[in-house]
C-alpha positions as CSV (number, residue, x, y, z in Angstrom):
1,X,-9.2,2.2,19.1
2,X,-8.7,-0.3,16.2
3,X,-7.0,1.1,13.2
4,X,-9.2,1.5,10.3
5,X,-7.5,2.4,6.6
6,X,-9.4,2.6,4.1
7,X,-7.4,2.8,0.8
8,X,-7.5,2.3,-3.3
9,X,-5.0,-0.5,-4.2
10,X,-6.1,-0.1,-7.6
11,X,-4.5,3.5,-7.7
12,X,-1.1,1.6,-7.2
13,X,-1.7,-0.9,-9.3
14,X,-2.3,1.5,-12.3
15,X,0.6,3.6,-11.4
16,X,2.7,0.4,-10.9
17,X,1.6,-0.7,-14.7
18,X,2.0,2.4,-16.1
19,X,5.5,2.6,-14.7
20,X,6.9,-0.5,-16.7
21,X,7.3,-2.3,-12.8
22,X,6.0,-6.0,-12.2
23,X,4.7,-6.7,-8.7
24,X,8.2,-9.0,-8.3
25,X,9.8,-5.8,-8.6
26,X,8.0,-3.6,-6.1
27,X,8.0,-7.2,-3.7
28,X,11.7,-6.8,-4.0
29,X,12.1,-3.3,-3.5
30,X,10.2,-3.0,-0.5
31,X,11.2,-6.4,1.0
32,X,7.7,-7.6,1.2
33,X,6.1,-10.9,-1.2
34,X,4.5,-11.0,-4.3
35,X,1.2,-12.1,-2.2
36,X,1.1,-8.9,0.0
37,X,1.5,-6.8,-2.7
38,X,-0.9,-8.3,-4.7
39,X,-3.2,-8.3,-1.9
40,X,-2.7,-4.6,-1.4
41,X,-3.4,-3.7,-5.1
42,X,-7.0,-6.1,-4.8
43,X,-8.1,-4.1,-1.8
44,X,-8.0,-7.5,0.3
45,X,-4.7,-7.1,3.0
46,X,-6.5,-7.6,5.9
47,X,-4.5,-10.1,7.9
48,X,-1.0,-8.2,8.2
49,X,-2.2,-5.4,10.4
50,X,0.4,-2.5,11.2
51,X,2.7,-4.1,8.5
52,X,0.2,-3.1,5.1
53,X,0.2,0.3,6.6
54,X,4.1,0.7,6.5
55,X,4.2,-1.0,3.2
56,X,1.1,1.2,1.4
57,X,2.7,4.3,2.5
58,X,6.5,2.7,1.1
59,X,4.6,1.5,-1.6
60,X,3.3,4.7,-3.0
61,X,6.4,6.6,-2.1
62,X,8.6,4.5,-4.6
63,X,6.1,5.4,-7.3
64,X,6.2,8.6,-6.4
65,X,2.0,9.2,-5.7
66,X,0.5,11.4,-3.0
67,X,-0.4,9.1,-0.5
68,X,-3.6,11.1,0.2
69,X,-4.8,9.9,-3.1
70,X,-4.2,6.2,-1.9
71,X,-5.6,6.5,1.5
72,X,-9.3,7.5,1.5
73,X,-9.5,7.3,5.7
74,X,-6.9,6.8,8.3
75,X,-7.8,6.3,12.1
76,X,-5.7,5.0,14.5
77,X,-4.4,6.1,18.1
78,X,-0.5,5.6,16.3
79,X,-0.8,8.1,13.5
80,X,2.0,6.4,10.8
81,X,0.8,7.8,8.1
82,X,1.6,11.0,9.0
């Protein structure tokens, strides 16, 4: 089965604002580029696959947000989330 997330960039994004960070500084932190994170906080990472799951879930770890409130719906044989 394909892996489907359905998530809420905007949730990071707001948290990310209200937290004084710039998307440079999450990029950075999380070894990823301004672009990916930018695409993940406009709902619109659809080419990198596997990799915007690892970097959602990081992503709303370093600002400290329950990752169910991100993630709306998760399905995949390879449960990461989790």
């Amino acid at each position: 089965m394909p892996t489907t997330l359905i998530y809420d960039g905007n949730i990071l994004k707001q948290a990310r604002i209200a937290q004084n960070k710039s998307i440079g500084d999450i990029a950075y932190t999380l070894c990823s580029s301004s672009h990916q994170i930018s695409d993940i906080e406009f709902n619109s990472a659809t080419s990198y696959g596997f990799l915007r799951q690892i970097v959602i879930k990081r992503y709303a770890e370093l600002l400290h947000i329950d990752l169910n409130t991100v993630v709306t719906q998760f399905e995949s044989d390879l449960d990461i989330i989790n």
